[in-house]
mmCIF file as gemmi writes it, N, C-alpha and C atoms, coordinates in Angstrom:
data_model
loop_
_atom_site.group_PDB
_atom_site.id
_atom_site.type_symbol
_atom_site.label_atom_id
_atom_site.label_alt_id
_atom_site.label_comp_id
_atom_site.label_asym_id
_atom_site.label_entity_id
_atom_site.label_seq_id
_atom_site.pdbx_PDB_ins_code
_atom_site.Cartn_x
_atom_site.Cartn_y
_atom_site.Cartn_z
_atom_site.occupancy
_atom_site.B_iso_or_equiv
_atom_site.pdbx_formal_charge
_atom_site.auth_seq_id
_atom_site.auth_asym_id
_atom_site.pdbx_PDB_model_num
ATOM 1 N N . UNK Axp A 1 ? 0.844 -1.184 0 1 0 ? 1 A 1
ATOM 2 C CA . UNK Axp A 1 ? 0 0 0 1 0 ? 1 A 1
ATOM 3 C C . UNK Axp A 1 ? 0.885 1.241 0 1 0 ? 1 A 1
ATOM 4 N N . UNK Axp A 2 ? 0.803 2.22 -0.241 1 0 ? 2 A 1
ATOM 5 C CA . UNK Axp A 2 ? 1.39 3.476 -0.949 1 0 ? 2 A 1
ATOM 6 C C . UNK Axp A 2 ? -0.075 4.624 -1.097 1 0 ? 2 A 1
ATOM 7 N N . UNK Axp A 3 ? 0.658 5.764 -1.674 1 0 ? 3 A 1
ATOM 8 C CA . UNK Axp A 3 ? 0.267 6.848 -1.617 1 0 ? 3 A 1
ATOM 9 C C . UNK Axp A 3 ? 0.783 7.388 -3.141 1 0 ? 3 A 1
ATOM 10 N N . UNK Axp A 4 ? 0.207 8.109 -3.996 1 0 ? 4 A 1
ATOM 11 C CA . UNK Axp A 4 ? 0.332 8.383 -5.378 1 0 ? 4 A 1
ATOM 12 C C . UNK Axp A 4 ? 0.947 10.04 -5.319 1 0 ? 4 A 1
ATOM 13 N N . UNK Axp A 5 ? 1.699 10.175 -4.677 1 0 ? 5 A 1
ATOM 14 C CA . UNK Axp A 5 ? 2.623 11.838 -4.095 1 0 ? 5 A 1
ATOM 15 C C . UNK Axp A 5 ? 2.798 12.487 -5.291 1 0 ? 5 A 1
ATOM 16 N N . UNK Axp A 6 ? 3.083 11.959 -6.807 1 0 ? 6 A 1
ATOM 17 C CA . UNK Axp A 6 ? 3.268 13.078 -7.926 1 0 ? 6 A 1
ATOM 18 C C . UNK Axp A 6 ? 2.88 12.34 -8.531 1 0 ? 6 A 1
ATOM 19 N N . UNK Axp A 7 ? 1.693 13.536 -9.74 1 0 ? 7 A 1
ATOM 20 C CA . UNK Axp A 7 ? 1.629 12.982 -10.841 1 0 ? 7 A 1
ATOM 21 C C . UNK Axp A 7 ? 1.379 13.757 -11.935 1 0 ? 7 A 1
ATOM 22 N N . UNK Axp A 8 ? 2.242 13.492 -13.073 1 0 ? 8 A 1
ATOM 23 C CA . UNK Axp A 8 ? 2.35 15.01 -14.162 1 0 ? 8 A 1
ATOM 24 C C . UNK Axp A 8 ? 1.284 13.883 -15.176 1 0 ? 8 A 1
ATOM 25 N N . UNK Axp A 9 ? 0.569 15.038 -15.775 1 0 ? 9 A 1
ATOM 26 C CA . UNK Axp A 9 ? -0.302 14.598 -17.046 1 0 ? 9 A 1
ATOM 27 C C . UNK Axp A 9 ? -0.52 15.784 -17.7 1 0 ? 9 A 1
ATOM 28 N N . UNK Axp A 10 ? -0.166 16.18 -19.247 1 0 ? 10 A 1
ATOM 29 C CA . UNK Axp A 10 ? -0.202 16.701 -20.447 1 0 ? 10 A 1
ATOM 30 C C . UNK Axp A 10 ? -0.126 15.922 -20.893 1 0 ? 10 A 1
ATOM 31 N N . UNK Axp A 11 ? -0.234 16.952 -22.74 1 0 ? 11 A 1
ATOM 32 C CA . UNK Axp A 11 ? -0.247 16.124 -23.73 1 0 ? 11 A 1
ATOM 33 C C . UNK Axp A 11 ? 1.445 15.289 -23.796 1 0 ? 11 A 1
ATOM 34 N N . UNK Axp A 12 ? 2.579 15.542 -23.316 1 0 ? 12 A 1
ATOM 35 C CA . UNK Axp A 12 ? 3.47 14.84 -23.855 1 0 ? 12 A 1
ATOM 36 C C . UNK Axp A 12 ? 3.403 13.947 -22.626 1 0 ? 12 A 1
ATOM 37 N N . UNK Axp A 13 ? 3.179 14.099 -21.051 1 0 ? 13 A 1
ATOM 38 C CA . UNK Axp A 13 ? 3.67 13.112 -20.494 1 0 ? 13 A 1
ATOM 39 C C . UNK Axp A 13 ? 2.397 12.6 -19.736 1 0 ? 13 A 1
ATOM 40 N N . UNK Axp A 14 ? 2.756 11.691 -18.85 1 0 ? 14 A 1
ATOM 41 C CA . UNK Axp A 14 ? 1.35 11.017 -18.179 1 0 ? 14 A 1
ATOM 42 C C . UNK Axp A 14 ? 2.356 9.871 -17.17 1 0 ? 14 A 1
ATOM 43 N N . UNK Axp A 15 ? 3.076 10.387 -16.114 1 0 ? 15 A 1
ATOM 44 C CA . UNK Axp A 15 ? 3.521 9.684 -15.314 1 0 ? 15 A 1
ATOM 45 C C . UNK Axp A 15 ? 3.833 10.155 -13.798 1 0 ? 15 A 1
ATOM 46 N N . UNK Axp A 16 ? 4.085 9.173 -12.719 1 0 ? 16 A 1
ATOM 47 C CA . UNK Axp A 16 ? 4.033 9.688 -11.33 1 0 ? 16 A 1
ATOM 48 C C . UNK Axp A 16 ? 4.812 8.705 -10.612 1 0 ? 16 A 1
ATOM 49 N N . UNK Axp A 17 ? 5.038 8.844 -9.049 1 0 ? 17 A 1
ATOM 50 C CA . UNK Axp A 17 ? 5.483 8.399 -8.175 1 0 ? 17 A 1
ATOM 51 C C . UNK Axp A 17 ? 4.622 7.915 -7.195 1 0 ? 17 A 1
ATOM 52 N N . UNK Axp A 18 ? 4.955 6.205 -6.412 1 0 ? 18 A 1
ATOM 53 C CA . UNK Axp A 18 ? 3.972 6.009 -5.247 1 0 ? 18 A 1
ATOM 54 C C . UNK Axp A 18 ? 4.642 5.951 -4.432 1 0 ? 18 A 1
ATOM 55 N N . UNK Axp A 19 ? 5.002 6.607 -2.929 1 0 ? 19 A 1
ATOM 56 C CA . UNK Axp A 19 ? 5.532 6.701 -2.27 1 0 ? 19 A 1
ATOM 57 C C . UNK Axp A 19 ? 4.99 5.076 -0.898 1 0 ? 19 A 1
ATOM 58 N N . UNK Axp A 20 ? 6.02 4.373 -1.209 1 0 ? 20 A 1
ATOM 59 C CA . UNK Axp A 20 ? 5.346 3.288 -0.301 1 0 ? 20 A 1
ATOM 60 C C . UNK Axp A 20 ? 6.408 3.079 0.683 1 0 ? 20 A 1
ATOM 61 N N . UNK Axp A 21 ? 6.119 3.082 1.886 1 0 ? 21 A 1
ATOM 62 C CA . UNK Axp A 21 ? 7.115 2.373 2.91 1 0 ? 21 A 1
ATOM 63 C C . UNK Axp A 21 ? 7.581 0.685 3.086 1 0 ? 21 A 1
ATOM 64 N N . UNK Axp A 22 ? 6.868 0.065 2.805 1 0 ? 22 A 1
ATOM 65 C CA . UNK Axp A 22 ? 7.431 -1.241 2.313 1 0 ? 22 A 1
ATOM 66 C C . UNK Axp A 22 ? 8.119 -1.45 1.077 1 0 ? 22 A 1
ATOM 67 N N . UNK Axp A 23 ? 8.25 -1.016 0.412 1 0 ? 23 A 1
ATOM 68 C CA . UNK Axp A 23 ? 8.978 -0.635 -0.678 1 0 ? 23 A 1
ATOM 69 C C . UNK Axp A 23 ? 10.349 0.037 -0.505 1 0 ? 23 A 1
ATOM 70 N N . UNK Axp A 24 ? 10.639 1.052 0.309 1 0 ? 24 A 1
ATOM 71 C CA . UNK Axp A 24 ? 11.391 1.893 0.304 1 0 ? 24 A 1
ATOM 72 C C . UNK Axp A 24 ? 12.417 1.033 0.796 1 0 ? 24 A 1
ATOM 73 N N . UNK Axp A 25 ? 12.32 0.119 1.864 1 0 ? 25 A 1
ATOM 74 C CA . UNK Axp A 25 ? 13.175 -0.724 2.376 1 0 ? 25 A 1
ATOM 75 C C . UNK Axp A 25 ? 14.31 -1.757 1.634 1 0 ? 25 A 1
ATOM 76 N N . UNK Axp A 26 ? 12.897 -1.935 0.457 1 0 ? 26 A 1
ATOM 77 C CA . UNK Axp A 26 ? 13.905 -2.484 -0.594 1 0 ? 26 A 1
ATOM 78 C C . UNK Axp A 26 ? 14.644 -1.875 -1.614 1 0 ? 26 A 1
ATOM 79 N N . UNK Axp A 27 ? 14.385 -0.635 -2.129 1 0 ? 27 A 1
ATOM 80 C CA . UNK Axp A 27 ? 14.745 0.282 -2.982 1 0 ? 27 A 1
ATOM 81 C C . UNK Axp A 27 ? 14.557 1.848 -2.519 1 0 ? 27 A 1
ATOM 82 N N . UNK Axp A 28 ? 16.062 2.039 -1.524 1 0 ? 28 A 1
ATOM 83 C CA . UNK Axp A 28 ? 15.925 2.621 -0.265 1 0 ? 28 A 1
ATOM 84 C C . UNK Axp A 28 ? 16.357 4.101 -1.632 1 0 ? 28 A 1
ATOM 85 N N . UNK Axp A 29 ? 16.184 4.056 -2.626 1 0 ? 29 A 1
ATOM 86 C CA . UNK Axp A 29 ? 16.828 5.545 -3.38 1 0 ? 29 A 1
ATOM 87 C C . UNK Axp A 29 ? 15.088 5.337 -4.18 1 0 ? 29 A 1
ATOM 88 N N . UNK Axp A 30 ? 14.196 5.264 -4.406 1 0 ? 30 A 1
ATOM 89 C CA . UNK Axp A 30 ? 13.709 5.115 -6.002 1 0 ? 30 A 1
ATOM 90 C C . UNK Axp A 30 ? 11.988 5.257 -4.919 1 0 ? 30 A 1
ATOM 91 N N . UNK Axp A 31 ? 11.207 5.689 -5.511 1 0 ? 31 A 1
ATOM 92 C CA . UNK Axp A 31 ? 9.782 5.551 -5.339 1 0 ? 31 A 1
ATOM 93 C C . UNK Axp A 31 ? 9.513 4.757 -6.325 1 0 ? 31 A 1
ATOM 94 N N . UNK Axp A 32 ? 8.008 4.019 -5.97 1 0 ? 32 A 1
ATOM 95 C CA . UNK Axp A 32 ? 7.454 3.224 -7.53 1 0 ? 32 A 1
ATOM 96 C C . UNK Axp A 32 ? 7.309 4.088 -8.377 1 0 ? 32 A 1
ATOM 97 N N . UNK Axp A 33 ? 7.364 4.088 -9.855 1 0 ? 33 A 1
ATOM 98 C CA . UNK Axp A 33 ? 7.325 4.81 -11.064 1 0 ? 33 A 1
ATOM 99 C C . UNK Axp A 33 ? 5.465 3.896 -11.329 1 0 ? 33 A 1
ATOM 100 N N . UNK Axp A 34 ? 5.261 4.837 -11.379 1 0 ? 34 A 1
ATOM 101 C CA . UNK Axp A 34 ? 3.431 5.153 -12.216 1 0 ? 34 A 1
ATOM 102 C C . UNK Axp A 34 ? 3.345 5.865 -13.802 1 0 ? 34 A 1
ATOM 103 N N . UNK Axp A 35 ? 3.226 4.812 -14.722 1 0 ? 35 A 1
ATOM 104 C CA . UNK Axp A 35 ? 2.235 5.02 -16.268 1 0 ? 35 A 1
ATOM 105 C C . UNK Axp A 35 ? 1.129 5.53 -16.115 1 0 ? 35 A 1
ATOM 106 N N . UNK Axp A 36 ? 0.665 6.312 -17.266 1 0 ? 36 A 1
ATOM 107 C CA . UNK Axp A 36 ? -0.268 6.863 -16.856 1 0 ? 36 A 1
ATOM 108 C C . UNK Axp A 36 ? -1.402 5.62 -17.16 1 0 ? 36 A 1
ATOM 109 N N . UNK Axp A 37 ? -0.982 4.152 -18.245 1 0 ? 37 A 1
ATOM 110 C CA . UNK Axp A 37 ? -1.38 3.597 -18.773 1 0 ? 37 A 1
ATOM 111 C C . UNK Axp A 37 ? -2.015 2.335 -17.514 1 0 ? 37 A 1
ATOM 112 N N . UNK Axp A 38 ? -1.293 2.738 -16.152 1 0 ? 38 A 1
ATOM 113 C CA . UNK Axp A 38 ? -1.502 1.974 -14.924 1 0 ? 38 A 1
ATOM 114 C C . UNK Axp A 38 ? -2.185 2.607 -13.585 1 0 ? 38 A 1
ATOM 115 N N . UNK Axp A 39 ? -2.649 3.795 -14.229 1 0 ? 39 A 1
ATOM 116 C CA . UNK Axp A 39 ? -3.044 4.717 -13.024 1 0 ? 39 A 1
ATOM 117 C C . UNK Axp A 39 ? -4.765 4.612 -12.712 1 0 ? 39 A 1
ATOM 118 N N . UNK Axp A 40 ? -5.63 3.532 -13.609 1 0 ? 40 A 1
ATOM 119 C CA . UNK Axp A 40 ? -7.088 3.263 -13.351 1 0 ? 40 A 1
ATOM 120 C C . UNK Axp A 40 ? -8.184 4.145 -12.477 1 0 ? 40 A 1
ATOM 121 N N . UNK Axp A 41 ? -7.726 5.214 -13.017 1 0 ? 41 A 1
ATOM 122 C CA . UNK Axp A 41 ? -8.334 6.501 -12.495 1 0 ? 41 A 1
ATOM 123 C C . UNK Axp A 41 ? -8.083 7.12 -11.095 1 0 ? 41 A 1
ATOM 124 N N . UNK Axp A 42 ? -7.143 6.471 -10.754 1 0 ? 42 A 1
ATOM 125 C CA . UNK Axp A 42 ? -6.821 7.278 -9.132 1 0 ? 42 A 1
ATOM 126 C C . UNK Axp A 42 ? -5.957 8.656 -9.447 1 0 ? 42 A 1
ATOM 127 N N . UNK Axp A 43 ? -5.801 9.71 -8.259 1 0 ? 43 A 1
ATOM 128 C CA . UNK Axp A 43 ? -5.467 10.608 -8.613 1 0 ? 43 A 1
ATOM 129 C C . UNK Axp A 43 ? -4.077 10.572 -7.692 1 0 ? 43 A 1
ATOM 130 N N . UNK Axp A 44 ? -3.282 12.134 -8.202 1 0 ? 44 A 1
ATOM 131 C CA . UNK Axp A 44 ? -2.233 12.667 -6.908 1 0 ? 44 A 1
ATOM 132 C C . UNK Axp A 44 ? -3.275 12.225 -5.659 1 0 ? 44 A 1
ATOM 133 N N . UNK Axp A 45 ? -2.326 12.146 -4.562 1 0 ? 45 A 1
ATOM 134 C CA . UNK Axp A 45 ? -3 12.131 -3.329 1 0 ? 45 A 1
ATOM 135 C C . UNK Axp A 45 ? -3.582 10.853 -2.526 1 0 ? 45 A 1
ATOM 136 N N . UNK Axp A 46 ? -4.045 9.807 -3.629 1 0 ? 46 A 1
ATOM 137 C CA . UNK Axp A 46 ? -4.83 8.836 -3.415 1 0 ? 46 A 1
ATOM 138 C C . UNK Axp A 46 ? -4.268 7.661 -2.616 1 0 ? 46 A 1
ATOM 139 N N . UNK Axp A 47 ? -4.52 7.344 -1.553 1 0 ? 47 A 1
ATOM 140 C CA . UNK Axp A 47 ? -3.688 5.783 -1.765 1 0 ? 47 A 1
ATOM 141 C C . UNK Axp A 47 ? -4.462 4.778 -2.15 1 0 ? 47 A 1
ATOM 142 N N . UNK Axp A 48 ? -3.421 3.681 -2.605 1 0 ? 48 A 1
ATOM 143 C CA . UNK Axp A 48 ? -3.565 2.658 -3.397 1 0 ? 48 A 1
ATOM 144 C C . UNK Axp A 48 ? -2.569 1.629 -3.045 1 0 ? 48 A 1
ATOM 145 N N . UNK Axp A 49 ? -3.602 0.295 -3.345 1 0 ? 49 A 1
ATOM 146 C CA . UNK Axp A 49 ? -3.081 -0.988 -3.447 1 0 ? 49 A 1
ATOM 147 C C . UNK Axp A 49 ? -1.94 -1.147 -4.647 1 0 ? 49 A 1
ATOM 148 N N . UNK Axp A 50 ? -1.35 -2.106 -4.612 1 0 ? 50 A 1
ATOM 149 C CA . UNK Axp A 50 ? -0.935 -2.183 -6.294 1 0 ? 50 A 1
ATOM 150 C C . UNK Axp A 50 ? 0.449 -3.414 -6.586 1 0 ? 50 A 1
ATOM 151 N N . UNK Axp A 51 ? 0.354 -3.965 -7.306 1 0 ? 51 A 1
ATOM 152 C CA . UNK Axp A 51 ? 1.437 -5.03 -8.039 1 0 ? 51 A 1
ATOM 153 C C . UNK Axp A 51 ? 2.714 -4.292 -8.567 1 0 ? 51 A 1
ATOM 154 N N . UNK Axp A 52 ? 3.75 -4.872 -7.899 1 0 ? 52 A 1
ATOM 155 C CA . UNK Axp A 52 ? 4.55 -3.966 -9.144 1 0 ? 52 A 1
ATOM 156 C C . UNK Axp A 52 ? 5.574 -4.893 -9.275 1 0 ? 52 A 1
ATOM 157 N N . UNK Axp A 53 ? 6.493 -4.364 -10.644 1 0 ? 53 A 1
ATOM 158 C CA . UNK Axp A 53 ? 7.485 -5.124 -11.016 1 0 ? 53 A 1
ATOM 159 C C . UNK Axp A 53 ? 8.691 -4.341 -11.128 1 0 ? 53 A 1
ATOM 160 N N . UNK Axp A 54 ? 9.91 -5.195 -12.009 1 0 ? 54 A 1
ATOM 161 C CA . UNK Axp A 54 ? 10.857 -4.196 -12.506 1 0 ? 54 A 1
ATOM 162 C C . UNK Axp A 54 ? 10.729 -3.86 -13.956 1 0 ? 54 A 1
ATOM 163 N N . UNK Axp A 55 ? 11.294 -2.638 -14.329 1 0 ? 55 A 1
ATOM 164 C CA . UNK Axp A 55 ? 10.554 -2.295 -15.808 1 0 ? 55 A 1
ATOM 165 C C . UNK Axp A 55 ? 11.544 -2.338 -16.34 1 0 ? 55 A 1
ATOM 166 N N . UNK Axp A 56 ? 12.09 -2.003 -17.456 1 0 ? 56 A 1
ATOM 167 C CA . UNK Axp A 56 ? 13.418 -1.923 -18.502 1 0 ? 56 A 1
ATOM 168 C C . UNK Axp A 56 ? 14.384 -0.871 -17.915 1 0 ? 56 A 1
ATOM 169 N N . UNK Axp A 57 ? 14.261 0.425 -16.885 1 0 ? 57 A 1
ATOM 170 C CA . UNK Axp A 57 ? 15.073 0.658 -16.383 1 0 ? 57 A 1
ATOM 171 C C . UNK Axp A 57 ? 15.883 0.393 -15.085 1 0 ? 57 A 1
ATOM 172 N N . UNK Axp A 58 ? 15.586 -0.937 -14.791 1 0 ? 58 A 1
ATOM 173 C CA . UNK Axp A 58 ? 15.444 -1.603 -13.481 1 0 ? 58 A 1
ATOM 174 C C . UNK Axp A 58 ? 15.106 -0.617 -12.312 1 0 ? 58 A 1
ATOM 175 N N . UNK Axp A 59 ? 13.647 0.037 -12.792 1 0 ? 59 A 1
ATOM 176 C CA . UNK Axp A 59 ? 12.933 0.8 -11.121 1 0 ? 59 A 1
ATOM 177 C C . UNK Axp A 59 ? 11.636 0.068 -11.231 1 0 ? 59 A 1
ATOM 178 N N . UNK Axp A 60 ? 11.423 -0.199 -9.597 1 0 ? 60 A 1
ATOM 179 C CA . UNK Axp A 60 ? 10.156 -0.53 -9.543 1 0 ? 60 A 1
ATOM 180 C C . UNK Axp A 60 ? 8.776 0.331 -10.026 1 0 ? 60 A 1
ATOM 181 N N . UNK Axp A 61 ? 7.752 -0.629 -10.541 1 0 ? 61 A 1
ATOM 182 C CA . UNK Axp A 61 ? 7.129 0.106 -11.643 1 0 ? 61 A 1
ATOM 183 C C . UNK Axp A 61 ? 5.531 -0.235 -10.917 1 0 ? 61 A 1
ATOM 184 N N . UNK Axp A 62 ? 4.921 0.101 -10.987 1 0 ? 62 A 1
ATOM 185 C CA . UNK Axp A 62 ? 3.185 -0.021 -10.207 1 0 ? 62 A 1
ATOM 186 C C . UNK Axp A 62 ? 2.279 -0.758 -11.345 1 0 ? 62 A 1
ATOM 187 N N . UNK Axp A 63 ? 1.485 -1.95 -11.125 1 0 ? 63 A 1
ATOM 188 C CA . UNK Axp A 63 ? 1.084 -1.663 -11.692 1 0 ? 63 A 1
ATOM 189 C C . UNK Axp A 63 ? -0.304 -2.561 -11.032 1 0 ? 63 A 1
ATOM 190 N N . UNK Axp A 64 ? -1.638 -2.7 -11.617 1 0 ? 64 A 1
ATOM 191 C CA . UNK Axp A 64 ? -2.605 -3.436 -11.085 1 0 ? 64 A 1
ATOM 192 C C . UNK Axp A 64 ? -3.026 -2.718 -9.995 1 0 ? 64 A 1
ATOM 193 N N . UNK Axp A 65 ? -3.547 -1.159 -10.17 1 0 ? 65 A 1
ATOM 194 C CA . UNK Axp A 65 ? -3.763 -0.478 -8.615 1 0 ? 65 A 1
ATOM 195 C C . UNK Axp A 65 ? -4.932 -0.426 -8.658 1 0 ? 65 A 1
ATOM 196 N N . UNK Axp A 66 ? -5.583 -0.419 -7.388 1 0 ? 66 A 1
ATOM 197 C CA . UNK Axp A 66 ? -6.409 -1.014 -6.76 1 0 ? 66 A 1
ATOM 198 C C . UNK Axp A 66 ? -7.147 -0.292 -5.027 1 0 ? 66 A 1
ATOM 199 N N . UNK Axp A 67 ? -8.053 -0.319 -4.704 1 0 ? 67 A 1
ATOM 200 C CA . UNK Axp A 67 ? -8.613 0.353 -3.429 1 0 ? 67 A 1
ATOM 201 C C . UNK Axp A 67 ? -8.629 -0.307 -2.595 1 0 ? 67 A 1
ATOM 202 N N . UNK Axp A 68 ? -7.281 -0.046 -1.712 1 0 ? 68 A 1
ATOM 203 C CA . UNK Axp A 68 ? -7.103 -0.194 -0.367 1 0 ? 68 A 1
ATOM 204 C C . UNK Axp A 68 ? -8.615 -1.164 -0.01 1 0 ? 68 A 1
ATOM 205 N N . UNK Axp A 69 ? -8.478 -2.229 0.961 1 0 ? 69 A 1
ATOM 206 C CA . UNK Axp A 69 ? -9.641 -2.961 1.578 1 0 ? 69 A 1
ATOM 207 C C . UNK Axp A 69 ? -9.716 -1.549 2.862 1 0 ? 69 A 1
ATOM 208 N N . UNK Axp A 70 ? -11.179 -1.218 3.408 1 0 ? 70 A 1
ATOM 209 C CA . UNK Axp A 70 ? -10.947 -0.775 4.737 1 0 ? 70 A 1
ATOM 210 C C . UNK Axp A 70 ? -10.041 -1.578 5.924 1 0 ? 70 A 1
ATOM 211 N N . UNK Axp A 71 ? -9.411 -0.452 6.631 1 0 ? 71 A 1
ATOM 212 C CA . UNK Axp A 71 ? -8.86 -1.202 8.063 1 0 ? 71 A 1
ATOM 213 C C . UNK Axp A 71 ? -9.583 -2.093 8.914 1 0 ? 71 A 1
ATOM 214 N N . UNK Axp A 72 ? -10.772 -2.198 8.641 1 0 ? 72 A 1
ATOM 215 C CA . UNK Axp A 72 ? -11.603 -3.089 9.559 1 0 ? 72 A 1
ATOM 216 C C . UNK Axp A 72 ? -11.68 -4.463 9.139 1 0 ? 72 A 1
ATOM 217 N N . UNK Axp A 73 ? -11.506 -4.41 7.684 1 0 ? 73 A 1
ATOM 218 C CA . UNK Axp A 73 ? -11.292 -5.738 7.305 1 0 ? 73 A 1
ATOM 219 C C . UNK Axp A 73 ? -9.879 -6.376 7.39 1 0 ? 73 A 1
ATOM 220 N N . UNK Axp A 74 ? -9.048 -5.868 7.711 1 0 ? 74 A 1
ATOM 221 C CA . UNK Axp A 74 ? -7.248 -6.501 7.312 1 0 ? 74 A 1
ATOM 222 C C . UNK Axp A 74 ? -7.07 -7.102 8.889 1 0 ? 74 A 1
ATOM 223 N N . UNK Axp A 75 ? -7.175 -8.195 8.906 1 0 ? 75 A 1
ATOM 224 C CA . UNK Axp A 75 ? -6.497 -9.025 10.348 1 0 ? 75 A 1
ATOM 225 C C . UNK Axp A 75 ? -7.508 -9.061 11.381 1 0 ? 75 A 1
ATOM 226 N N . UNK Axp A 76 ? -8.418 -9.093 11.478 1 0 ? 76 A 1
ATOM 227 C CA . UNK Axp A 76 ? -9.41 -8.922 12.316 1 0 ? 76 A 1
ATOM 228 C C . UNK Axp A 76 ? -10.346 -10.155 12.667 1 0 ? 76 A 1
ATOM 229 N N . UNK Axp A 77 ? -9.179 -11.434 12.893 1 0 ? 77 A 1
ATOM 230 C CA . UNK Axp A 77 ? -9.984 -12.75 12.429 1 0 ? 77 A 1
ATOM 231 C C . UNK Axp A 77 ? -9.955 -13.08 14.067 1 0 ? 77 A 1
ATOM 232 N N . UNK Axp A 78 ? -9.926 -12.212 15.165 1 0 ? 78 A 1
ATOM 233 C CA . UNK Axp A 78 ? -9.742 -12.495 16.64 1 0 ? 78 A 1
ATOM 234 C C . UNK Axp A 78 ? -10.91 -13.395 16.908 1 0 ? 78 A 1
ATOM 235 N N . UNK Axp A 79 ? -12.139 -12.645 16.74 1 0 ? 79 A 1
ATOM 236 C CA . UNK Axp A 79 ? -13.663 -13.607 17.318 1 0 ? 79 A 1
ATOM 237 C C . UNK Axp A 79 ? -13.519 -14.835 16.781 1 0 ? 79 A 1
């Protein structure tokens, strides 16, 4: 899970950054890189779920994003 912190869109470009803390650990220099072709209508600001891989410039790349489950549902299997 991450947070979508920049995202430029004109006509020449259409790309952004997800700022994730599980991530960062592993690629302690680089935020995920966001297409605009992977961004499924979320905006700057948003957080989001999401798959990612390595892309042709070896940075992690987002892709398959997705709406956060609420906190009430994640681990809550106590009862």
């Amino acid at each position: 899970e991450g947070y979508i912190r920049l995202f430029i869109e004109d006509h020449l470009h259409g790309y952004g950054f997800i700022k994730c803390e599980e991530l960062r650990k592993k690629f302690p220099d680089k935020d995920v890189f966001l297409h605009r072709n992977q961004r499924n209508g979320f905006n700057q600001g948003d957080t989001v779920n999401f798959g990612v891989f390595m892309n042709f410039r070896g940075m992690p790349q987002a892709t398959d994003l997705r709406k956060p489950r609420p906190k009430t549902e994640q681990g809550n299997d106590d009862d």
